[in-house]
Jmol script that loads the backbone (N, CA, C; Angstrom):
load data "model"
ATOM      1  N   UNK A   1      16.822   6.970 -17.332  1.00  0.00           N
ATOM      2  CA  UNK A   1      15.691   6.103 -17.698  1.00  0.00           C
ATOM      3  C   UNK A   1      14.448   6.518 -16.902  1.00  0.00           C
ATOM      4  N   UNK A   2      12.864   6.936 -17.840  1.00  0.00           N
ATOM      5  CA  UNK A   2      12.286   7.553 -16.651  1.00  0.00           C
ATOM      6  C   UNK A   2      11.443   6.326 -16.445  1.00  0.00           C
ATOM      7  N   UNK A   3      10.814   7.085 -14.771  1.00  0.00           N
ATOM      8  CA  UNK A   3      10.516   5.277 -13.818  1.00  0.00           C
ATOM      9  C   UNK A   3       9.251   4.630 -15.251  1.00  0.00           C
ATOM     10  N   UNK A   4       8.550   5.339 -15.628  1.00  0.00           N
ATOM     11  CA  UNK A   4       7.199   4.868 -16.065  1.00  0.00           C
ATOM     12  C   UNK A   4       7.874   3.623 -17.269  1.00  0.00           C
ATOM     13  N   UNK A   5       9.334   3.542 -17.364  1.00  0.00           N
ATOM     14  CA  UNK A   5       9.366   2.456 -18.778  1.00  0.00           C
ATOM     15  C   UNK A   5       9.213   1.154 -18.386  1.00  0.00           C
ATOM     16  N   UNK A   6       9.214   1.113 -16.911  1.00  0.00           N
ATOM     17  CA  UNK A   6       9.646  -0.451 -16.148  1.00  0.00           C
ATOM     18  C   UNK A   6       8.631  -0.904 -15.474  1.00  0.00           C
ATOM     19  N   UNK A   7       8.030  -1.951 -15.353  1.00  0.00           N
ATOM     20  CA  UNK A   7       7.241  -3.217 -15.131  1.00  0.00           C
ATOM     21  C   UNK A   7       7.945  -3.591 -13.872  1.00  0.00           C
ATOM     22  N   UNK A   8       7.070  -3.711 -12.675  1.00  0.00           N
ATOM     23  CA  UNK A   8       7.724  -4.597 -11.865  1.00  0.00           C
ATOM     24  C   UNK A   8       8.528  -3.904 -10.903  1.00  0.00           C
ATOM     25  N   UNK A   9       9.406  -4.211 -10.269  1.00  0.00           N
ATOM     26  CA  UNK A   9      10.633  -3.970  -8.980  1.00  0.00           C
ATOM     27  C   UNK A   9      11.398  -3.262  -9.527  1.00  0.00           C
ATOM     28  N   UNK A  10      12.412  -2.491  -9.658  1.00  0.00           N
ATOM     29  CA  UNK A  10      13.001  -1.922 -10.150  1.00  0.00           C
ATOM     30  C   UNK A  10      14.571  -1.241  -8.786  1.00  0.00           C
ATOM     31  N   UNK A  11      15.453  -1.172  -8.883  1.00  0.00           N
ATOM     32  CA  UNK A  11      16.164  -1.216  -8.239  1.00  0.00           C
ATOM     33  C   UNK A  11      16.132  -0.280  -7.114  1.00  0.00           C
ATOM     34  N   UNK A  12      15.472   1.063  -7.552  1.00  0.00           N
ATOM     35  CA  UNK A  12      15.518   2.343  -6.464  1.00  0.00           C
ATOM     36  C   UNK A  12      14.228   1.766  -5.153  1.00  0.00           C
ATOM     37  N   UNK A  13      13.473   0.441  -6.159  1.00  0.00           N
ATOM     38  CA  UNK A  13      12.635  -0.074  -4.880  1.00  0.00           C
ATOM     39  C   UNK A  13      11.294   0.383  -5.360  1.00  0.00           C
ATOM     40  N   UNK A  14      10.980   1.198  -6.274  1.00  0.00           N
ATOM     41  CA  UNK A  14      10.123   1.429  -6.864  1.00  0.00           C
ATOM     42  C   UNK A  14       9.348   0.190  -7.767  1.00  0.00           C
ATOM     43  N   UNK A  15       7.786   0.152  -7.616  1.00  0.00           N
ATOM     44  CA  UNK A  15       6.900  -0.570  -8.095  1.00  0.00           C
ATOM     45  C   UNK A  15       6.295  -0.010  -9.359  1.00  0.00           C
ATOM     46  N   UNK A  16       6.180  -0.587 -10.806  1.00  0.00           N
ATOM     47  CA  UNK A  16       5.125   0.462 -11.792  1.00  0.00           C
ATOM     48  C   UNK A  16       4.131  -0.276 -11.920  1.00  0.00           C
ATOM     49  N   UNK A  17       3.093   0.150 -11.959  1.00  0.00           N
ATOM     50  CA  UNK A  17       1.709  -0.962 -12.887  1.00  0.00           C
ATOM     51  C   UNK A  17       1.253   0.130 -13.839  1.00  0.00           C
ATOM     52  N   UNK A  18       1.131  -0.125 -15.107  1.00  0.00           N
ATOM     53  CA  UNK A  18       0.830   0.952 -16.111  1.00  0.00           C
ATOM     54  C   UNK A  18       1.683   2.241 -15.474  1.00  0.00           C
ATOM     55  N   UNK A  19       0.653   3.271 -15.739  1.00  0.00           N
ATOM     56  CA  UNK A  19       1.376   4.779 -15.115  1.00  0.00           C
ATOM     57  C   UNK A  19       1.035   4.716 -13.527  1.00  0.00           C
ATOM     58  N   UNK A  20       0.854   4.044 -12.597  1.00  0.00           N
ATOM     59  CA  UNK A  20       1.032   4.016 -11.613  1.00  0.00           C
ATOM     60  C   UNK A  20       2.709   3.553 -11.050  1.00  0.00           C
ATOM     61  N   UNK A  21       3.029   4.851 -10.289  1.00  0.00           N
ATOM     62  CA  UNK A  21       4.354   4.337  -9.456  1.00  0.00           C
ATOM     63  C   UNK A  21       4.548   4.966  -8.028  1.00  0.00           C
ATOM     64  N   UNK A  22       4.959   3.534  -7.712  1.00  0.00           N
ATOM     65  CA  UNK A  22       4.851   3.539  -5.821  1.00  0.00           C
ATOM     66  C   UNK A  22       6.887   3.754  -6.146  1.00  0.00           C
ATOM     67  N   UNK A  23       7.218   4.845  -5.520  1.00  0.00           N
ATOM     68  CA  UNK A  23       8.219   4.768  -5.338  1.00  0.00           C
ATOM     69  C   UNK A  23       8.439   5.347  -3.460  1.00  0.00           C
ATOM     70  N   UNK A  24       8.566   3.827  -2.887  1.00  0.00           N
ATOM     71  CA  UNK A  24       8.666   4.155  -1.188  1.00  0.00           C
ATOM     72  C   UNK A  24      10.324   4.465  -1.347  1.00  0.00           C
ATOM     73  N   UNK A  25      11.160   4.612  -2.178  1.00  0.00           N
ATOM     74  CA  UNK A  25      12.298   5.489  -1.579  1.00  0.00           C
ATOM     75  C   UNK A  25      12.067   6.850  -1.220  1.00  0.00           C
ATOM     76  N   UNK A  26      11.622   7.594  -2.408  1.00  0.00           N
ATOM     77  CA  UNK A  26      11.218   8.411  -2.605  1.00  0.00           C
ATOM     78  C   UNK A  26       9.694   9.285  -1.449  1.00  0.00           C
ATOM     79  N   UNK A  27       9.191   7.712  -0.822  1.00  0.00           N
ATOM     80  CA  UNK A  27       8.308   8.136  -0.257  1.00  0.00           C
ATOM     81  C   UNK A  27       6.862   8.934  -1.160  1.00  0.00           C
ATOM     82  N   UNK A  28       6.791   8.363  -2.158  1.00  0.00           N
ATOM     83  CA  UNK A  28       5.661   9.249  -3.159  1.00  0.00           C
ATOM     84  C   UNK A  28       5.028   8.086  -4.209  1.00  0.00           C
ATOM     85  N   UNK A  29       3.788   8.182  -4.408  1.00  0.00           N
ATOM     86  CA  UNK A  29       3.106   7.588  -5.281  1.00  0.00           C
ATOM     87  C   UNK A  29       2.616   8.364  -6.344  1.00  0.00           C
ATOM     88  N   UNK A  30       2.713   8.116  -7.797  1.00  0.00           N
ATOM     89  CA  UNK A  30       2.074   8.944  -8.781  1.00  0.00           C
ATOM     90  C   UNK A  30       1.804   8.163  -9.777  1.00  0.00           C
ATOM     91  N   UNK A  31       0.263   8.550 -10.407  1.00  0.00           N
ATOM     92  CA  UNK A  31      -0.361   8.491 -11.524  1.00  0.00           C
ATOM     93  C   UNK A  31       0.101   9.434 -12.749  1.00  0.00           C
ATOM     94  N   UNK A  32       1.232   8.775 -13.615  1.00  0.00           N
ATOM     95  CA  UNK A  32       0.914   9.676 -14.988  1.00  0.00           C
ATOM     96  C   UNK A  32       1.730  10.664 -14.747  1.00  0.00           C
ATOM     97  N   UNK A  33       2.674  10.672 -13.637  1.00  0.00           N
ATOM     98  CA  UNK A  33       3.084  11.496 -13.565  1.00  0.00           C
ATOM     99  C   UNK A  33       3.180  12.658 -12.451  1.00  0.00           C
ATOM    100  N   UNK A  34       1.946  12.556 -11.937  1.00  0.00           N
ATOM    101  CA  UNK A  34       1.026  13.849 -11.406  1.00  0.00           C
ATOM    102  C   UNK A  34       1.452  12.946  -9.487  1.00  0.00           C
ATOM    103  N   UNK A  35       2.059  13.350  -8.465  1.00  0.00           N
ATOM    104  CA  UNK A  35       1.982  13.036  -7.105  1.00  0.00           C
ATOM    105  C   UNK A  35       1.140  12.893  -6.593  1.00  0.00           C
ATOM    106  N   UNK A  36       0.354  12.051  -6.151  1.00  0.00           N
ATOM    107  CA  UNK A  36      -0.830  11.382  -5.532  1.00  0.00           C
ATOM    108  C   UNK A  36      -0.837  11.872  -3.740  1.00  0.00           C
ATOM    109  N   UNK A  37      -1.618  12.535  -3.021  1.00  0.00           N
ATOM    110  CA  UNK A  37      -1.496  13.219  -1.869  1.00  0.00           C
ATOM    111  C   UNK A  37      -1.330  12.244  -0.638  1.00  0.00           C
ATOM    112  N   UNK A  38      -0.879  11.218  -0.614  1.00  0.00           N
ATOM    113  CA  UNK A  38      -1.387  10.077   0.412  1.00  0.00           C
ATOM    114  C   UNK A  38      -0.796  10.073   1.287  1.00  0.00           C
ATOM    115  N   UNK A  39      -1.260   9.800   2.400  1.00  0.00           N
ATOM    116  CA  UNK A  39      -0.810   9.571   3.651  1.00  0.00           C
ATOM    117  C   UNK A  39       0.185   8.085   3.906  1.00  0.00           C
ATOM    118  N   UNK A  40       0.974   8.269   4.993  1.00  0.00           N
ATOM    119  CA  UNK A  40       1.815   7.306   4.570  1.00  0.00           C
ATOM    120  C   UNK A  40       0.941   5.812   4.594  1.00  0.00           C
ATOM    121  N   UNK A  41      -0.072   5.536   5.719  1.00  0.00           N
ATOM    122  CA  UNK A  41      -0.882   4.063   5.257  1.00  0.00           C
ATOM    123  C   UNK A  41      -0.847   4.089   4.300  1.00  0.00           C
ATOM    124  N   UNK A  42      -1.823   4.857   3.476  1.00  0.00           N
ATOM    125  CA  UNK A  42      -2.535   5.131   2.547  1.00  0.00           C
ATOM    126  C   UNK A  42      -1.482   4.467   1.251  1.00  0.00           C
ATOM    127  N   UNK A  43       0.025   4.698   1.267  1.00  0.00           N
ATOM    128  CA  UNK A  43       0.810   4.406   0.636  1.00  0.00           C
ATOM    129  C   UNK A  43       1.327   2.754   0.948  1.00  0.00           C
ATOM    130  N   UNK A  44       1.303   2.878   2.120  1.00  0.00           N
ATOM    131  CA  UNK A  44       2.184   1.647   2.210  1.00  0.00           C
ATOM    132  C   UNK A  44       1.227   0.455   1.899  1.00  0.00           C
ATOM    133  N   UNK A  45      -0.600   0.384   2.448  1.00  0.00           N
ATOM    134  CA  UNK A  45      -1.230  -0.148   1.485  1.00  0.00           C
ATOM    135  C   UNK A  45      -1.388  -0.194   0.315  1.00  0.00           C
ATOM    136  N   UNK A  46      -1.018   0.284  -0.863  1.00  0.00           N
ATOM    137  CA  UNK A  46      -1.101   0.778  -2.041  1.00  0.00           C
ATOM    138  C   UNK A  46       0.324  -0.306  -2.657  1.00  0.00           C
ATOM    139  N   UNK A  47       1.389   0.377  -1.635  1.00  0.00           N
ATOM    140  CA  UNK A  47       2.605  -0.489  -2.116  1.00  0.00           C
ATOM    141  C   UNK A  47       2.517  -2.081  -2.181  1.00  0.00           C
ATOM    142  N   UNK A  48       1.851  -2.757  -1.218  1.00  0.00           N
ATOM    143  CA  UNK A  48       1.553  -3.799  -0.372  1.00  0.00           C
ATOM    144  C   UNK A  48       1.131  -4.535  -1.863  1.00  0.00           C
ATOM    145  N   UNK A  49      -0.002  -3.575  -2.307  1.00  0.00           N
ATOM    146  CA  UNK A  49      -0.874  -4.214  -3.118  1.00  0.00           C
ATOM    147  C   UNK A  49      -0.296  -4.202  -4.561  1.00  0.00           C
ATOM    148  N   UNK A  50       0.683  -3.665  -4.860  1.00  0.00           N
ATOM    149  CA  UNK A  50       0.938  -3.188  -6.219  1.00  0.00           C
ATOM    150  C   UNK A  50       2.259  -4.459  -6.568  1.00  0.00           C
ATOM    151  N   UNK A  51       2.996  -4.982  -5.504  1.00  0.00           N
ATOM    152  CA  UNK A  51       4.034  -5.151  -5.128  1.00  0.00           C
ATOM    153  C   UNK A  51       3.955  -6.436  -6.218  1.00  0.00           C
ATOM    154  N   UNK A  52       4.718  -7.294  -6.667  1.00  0.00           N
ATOM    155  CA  UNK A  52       4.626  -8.210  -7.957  1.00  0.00           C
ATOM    156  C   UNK A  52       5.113  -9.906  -7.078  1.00  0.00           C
ATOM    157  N   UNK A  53       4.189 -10.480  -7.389  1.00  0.00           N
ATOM    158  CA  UNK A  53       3.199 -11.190  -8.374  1.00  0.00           C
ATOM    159  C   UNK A  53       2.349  -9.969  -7.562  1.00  0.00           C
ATOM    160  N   UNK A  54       1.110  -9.457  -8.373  1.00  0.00           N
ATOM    161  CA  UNK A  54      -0.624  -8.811  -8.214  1.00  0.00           C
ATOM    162  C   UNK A  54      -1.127 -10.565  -7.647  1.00  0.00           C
ATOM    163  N   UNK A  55      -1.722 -10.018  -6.369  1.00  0.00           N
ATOM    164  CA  UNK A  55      -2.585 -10.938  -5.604  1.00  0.00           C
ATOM    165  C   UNK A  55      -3.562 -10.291  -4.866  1.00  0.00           C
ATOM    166  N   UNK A  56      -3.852 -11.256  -4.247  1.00  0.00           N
ATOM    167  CA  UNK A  56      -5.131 -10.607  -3.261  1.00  0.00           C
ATOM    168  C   UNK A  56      -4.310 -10.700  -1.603  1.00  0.00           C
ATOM    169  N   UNK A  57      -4.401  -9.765  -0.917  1.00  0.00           N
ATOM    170  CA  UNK A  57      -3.433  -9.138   0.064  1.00  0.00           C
ATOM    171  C   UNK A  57      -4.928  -9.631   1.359  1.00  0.00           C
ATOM    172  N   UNK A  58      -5.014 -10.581   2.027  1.00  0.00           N
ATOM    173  CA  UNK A  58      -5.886 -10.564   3.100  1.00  0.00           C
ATOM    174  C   UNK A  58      -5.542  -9.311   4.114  1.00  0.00           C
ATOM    175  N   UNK A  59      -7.032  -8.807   4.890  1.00  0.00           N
ATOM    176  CA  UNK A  59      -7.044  -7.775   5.933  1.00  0.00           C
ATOM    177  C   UNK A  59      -5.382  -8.075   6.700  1.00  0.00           C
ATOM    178  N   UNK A  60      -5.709  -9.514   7.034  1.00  0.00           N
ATOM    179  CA  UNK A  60      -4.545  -9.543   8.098  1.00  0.00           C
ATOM    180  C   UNK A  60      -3.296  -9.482   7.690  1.00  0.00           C
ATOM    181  N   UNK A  61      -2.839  -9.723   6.387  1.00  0.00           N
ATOM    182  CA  UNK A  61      -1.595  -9.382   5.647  1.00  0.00           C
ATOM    183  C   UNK A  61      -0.898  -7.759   5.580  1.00  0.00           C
ATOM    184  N   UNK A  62      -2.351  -7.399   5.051  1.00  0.00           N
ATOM    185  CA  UNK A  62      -2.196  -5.642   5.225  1.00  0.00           C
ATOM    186  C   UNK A  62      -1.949  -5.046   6.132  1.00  0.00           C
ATOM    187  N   UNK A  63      -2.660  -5.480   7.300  1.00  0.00           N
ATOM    188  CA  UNK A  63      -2.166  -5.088   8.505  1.00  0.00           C
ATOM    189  C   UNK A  63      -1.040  -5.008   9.109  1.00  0.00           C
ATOM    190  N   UNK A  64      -1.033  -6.698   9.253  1.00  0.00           N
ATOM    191  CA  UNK A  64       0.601  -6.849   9.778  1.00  0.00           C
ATOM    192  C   UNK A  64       1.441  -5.708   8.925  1.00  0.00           C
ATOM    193  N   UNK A  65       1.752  -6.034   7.794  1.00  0.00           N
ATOM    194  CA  UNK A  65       2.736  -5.280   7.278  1.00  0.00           C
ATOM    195  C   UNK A  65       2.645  -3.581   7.253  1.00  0.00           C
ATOM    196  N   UNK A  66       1.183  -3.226   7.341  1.00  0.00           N
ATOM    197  CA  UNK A  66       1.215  -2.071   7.276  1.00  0.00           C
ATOM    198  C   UNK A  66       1.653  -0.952   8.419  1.00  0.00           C
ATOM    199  N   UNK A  67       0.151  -1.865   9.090  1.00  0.00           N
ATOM    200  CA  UNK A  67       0.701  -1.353  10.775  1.00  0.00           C
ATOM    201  C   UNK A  67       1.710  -2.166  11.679  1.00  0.00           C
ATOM    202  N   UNK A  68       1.791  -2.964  11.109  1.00  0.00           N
ATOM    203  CA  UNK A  68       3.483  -3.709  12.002  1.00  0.00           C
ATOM    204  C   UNK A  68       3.009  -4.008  13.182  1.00  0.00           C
ATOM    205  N   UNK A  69       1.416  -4.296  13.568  1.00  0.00           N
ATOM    206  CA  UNK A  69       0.828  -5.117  14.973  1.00  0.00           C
ATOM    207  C   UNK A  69       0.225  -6.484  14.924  1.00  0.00           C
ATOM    208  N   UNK A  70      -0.412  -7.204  15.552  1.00  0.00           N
ATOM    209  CA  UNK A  70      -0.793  -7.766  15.533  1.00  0.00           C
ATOM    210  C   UNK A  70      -2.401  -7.297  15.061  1.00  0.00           C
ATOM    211  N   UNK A  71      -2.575  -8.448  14.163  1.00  0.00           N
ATOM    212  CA  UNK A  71      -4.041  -8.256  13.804  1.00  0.00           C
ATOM    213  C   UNK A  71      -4.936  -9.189  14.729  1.00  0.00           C
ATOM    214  N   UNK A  72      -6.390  -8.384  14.943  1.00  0.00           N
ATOM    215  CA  UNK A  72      -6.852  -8.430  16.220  1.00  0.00           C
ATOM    216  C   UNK A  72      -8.106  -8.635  15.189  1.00  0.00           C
ATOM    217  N   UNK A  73      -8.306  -9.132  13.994  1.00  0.00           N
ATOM    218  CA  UNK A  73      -9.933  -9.283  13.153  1.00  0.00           C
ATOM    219  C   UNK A  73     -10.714  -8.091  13.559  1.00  0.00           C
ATOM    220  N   UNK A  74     -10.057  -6.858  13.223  1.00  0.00           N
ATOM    221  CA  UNK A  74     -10.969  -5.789  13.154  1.00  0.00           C
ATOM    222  C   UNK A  74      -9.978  -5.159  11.684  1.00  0.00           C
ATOM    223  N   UNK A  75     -11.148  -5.583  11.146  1.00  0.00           N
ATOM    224  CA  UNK A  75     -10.688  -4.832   9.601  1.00  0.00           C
ATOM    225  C   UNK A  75     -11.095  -3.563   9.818  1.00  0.00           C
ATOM    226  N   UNK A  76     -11.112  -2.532  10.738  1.00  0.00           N
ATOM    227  CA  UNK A  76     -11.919  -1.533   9.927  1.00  0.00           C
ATOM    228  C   UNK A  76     -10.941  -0.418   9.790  1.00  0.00           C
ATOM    229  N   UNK A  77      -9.820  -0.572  10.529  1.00  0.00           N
ATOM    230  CA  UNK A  77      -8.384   0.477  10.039  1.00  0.00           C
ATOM    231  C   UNK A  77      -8.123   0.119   8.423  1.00  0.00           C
ATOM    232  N   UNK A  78      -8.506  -1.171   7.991  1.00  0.00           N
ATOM    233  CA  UNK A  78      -7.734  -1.813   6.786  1.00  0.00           C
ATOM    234  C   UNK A  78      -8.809  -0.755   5.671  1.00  0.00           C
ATOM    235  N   UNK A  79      -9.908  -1.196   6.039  1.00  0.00           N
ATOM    236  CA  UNK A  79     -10.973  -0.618   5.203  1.00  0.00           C
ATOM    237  C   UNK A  79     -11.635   0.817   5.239  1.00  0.00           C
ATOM    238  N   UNK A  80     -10.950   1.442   6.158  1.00  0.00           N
ATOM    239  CA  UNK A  80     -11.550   2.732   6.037  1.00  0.00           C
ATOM    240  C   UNK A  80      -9.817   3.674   4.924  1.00  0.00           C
ATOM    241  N   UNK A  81      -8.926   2.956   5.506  1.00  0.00           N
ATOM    242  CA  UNK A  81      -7.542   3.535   4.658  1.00  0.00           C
ATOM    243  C   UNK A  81      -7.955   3.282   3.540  1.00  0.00           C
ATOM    244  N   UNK A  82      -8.211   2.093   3.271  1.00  0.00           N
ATOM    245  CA  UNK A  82      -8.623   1.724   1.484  1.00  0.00           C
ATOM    246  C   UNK A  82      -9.610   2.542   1.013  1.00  0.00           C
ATOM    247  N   UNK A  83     -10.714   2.988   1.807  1.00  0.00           N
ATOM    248  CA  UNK A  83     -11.395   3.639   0.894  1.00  0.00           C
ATOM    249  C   UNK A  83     -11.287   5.144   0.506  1.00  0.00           C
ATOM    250  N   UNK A  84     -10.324   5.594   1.289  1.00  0.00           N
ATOM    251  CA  UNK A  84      -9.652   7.231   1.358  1.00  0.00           C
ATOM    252  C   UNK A  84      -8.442   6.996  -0.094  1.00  0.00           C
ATOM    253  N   UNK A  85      -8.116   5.525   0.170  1.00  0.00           N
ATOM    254  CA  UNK A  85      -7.063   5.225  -0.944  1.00  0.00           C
ATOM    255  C   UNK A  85      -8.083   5.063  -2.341  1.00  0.00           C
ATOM    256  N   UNK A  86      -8.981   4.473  -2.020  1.00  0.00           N
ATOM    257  CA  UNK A  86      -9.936   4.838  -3.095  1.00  0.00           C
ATOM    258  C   UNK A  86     -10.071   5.979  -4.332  1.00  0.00           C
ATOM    259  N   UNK A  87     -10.976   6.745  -2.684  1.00  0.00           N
ATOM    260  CA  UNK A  87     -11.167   8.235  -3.542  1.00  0.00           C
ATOM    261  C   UNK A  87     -10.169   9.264  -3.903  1.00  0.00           C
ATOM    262  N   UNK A  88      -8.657   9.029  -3.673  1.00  0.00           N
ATOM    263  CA  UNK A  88      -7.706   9.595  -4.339  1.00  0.00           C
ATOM    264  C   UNK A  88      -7.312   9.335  -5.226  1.00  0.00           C
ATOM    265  N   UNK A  89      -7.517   7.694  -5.787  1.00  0.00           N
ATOM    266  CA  UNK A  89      -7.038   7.520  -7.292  1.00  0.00           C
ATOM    267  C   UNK A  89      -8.152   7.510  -7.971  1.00  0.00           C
ATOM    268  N   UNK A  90      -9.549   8.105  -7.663  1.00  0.00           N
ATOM    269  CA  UNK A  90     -10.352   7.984  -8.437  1.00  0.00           C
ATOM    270  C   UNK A  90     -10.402   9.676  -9.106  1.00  0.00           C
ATOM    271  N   UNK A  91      -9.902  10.571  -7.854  1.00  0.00           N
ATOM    272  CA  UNK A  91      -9.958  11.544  -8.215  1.00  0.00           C
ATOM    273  C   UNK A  91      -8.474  11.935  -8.926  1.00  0.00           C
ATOM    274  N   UNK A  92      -7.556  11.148  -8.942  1.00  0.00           N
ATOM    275  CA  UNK A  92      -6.634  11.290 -10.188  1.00  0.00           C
ATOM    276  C   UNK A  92      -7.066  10.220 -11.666  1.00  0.00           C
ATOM    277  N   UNK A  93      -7.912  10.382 -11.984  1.00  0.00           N
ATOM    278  CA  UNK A  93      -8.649   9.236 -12.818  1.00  0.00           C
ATOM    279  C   UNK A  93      -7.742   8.275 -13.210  1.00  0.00           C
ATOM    280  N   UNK A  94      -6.908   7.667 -12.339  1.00  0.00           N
ATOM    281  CA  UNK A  94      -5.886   5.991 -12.397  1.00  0.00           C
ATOM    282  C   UNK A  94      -7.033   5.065 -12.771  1.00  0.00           C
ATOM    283  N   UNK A  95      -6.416   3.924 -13.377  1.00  0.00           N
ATOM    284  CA  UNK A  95      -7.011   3.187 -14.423  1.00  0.00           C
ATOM    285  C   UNK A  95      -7.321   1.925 -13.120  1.00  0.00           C
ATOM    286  N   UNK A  96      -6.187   2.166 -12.364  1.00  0.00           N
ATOM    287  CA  UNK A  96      -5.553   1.103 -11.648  1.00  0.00           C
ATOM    288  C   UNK A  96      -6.941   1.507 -10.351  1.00  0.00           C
ATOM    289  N   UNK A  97      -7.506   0.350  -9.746  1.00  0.00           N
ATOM    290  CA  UNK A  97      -8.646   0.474  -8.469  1.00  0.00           C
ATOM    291  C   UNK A  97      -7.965  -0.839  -7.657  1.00  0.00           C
ATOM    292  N   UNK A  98      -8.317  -0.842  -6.363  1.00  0.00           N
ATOM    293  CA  UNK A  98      -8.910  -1.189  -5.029  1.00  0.00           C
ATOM    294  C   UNK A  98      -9.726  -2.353  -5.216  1.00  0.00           C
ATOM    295  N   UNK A  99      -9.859  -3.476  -5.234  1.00  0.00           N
ATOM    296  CA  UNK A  99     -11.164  -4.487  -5.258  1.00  0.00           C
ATOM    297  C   UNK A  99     -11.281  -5.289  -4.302  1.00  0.00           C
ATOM    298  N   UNK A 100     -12.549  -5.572  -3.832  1.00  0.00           N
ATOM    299  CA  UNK A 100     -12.441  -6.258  -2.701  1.00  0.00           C
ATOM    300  C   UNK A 100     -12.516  -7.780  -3.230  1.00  0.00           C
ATOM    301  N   UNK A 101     -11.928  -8.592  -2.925  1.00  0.00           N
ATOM    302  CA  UNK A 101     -12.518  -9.921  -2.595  1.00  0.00           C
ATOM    303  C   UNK A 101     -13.287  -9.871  -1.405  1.00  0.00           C
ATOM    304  N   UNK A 102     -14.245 -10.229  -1.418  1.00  0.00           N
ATOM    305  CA  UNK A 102     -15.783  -9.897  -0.073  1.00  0.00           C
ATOM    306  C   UNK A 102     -15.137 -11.009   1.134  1.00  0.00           C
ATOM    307  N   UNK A 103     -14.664 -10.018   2.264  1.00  0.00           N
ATOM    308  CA  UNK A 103     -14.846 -11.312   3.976  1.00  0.00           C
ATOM    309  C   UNK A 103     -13.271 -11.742   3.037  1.00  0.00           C
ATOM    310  N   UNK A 104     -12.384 -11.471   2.707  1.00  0.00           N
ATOM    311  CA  UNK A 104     -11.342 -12.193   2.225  1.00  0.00           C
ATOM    312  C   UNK A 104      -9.868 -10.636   2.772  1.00  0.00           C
ATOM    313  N   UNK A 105     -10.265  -9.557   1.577  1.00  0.00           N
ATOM    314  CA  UNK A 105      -9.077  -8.792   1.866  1.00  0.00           C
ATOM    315  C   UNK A 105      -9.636  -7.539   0.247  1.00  0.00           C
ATOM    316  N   UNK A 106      -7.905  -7.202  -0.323  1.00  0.00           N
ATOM    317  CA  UNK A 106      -8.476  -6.390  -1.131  1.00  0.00           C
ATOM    318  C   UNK A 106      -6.945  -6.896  -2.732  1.00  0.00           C
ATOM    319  N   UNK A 107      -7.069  -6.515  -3.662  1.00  0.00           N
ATOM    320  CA  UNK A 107      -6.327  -6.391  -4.632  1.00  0.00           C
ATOM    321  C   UNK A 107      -6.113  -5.630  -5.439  1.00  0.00           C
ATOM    322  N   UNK A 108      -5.350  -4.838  -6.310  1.00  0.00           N
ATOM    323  CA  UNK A 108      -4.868  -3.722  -7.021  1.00  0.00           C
ATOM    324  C   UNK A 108      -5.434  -4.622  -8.370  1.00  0.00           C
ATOM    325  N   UNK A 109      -6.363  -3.764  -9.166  1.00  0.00           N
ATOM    326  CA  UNK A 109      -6.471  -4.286 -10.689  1.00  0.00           C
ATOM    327  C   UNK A 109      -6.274  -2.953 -11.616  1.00  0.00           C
ATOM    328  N   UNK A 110      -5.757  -2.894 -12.672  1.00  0.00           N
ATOM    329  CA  UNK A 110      -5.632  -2.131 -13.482  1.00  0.00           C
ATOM    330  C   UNK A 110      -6.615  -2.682 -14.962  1.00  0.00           C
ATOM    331  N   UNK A 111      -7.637  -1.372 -14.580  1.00  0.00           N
ATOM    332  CA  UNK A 111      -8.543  -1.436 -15.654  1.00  0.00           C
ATOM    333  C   UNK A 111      -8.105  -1.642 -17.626  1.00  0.00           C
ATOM    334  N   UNK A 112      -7.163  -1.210 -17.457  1.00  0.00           N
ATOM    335  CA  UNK A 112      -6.620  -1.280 -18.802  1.00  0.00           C
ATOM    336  C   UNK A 112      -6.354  -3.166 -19.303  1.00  0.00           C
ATOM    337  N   UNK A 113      -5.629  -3.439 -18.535  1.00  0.00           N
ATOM    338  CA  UNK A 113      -5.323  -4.949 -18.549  1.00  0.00           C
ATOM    339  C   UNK A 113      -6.139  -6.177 -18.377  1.00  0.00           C
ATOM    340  N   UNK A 114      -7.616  -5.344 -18.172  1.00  0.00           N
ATOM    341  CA  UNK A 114      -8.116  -6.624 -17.864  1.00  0.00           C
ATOM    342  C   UNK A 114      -9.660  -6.288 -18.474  1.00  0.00           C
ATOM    343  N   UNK A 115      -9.950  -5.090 -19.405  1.00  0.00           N
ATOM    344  CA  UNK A 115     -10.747  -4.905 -20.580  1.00  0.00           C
ATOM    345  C   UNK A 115     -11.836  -4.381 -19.572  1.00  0.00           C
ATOM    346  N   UNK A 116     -11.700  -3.702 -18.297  1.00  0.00           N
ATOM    347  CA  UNK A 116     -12.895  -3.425 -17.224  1.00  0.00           C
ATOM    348  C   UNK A 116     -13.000  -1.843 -17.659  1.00  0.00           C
ATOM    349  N   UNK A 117     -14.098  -1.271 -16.997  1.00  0.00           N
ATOM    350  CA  UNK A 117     -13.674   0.152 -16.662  1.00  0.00           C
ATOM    351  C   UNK A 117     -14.480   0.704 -15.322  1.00  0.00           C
TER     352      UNK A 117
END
end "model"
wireframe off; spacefill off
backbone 0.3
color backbone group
């Protein structure tokens, strides 16, 4: 069964949203197919955000879980990863973006699903 047919959690631990798949067994994220170059933050934010129910993930959520410290209200590890996480799925043209809720945190939207571009 290939990963892209499944919505959601999936047993190997793998996440899909459209052609986006976070598969942290595997350790690899890909658009469409194609392996996305990311560093492991870079991923494990990505996973964080993709992860089901889609919400809005506050700085300090991301953190904790990402970096596994205490958050100290300095977003700027949160926000400089996101925006490197940015320009890699922009440069795999993923449908799926990064959004900030402003002074709040960030959320995974997939342009397809929600009539944006």
């Amino acid at each position: 069964q290939p990963l892209h047919h499944f919505q959601g959690l999936d047993p190997t631990g793998a996440v899909a949203l459209g052609r986006l798949v976070v598969d942290q067994q595997r350790q690899q994220v890909s658009w469409a197919g194609q392996v996305l170059p990311l560093t492991r933050l870079e991923r494990d934010v990505l996973a964080a955000l993709a992860s089901p129910p889609l919400r809005v993930w506050t700085y300090q959520q991301l953190y904790e879980r990402v970096w596994g410290a205490d958050y100290l209200e300095d977003a700027a590890a949160v926000r400089s990863t996101v925006k490197r996480l940015r320009a890699k799925l922009r440069d795999a043209n993923a449908t799926v973006a990064v959004e900030s809720a402003r002074g709040v945190g960030y959320s995974l939207v997939d342009a397809n699903s929600h009539g944006r571009h």
